[in-house]
N, C-alpha and C positions, 0 to 999 in steps of 0.2 A: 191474611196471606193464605185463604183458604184455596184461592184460584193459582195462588202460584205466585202471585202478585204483590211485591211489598213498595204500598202506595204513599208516597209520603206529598205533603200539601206545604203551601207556602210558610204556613205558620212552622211548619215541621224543621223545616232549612232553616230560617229565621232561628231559631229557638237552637239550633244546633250550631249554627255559626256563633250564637250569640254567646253559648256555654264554652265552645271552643277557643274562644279569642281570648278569651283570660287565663289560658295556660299558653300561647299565642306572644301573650304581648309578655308575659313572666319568662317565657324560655328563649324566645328566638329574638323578638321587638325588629321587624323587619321595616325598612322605609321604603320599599318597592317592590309592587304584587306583578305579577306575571299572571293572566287566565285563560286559560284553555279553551280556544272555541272548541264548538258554544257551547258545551256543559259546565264550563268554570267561569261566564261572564255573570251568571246571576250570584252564585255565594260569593266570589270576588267582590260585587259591590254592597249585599249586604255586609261582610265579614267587614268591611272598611270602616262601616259605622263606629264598629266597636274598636277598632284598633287605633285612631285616632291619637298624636302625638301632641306633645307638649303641653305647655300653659295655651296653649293658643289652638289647641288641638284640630291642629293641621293632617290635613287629609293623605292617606297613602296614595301615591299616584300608581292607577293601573295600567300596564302595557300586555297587549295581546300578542298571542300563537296562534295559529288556527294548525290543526292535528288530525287526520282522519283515521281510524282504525277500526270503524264499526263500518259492516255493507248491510243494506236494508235486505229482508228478506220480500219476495214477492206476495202480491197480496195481501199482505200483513203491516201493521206498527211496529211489527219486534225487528230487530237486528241482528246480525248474528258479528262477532268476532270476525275481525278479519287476519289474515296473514300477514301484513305488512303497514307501518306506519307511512301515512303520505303527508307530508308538508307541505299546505294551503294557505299559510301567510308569514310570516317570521318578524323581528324585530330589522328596521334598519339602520343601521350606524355610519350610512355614508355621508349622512348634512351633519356629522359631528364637527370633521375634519381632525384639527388637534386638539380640542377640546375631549374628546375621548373619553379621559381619565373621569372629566368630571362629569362627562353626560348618557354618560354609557354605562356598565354596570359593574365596574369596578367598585372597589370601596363600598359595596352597596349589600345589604342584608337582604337577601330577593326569598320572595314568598311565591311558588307555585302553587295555582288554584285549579283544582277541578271539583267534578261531582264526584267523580268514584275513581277508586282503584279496583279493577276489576284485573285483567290478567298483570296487569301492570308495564305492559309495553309501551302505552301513552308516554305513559312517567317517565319511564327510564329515559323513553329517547328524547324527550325534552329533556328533561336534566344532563343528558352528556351533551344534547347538542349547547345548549346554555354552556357548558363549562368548556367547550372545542370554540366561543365567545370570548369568554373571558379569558382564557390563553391565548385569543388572535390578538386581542387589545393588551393585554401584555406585553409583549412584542414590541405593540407600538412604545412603551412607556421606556424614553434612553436611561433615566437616571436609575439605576441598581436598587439604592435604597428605597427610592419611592415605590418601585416596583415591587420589590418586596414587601413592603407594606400594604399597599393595595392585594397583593394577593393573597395575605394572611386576613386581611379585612373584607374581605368580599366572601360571602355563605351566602350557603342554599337553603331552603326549607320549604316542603310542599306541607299543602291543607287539601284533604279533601272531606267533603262531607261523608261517604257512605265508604270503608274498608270493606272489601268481599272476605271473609275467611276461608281462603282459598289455596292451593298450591299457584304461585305467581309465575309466571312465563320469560317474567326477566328481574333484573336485580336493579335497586336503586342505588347510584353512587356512593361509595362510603363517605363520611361525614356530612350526610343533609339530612337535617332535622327532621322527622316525621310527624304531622297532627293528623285524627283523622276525629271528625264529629261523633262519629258510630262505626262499629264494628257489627258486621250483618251477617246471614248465610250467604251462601251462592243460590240468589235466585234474583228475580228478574226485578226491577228496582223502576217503577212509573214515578217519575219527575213531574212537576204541577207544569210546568215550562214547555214540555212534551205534547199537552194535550190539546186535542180539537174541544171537547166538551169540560171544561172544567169545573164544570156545576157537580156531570155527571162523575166523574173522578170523584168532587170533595164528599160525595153520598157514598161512592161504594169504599171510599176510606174509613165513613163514619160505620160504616154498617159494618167493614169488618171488623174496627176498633170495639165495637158492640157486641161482637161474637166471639172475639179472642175473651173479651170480660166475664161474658158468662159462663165460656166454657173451664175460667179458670176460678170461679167461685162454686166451679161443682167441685172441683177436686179437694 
């Protein structure tokens, strides 16, 4: 991170999703992943390996978001924060019809996936729009009791790989679960998924992981 740059590689995500998911499947046991284009479609599908249900260990099914919040800066790879979250693709629940209750995401332990929590505006506004969801489809449901049951049985819970240690820009809904792989500074976070040369990344990862070492066998 001598450049500013904390460079993590495929094995890196792997290995973090994979220590992750065992407090994962202990605290929350989610049967359907939500991932956030396109930073949440890679550890979404790793992280499924591991989460894996039953005797028959049946696969978590993933449904996508697409969410923009970053604008590219000129000239450059880096990005900067933007102002405003844009909503570029959503879930649809119009070919449910009355089936609803059971194809949609009621009753259902939903697992939100991205790469990072950085100001945390992503989050938030997927997780209320999800929940402004799951109270439309409430709604639908006439019988009181079942209703109420499904809405006591239907949680949230986000995973991301990298937490920023940061002051957050918005708040995530009370009662959804929080995992994150790692807790990091506020600095710039190059993704193996991001890159044109990924040769050249996995060398300048090694060479700083090589320099952070020696620099910490002198002290």
């Amino acid at each position: 991170m001598g450049d500013g740059h904390f460079r993590q590689t495929y094995n890196d995500i792997h290995l973090l999703c994979q220590s992750t998911a065992e407090r994962i499947k202990a605290e929350f046991k989610p049967d359907l992943m939500i991932a956030i284009g396109g930073g949440g479609f890679i550890p979404a599908r790793i992280i499924r390996s591991f989460l894996k249900v039953g005797e028959t260990k049946r696969n978590i099914p993933i449904q996508a978001i697409g969410l923009s919040l970053y604008e590219a800066l000129p000239d450059t790879t880096e990005e900067i924060v933007g102002t405003e979250v844009i909503r570029t693709q959503w879930l649809d629940f119009s070919t449910l019809g009355n089936k609803i209750s059971h194809g949609g995401l009621l009753g259902k332990r939903i697992l939100v996936v991205d790469e990072i929590d950085d100001s945390r505006k992503t989050l938030s506004y997927a997780l209320k729009e999800l929940i402004k969801d799951v109270n439309a489809q409430l709604e639908l449901v006439q019988d009181a009791t079942e209703r109420a049951r499904l809405a006591e049985s239907t949680k949230f819970g986000i995973f991301v790989v990298h937490n920023k240690l940061k002051e957050k820009a918005a708040e995530i809904p009370a009662g959804v679960a929080y995992f994150a792989g790692m807790d990091i500074p506020d600095v710039w976070v190059d993704y193996p998924w991001e890159m044109v040369d990924i040769l050249q990344h996995d060398e300048l990862k090694r060479q700083g992981d090589a320099e952070a070492a020696a620099a910490a066998a002198k002290q």
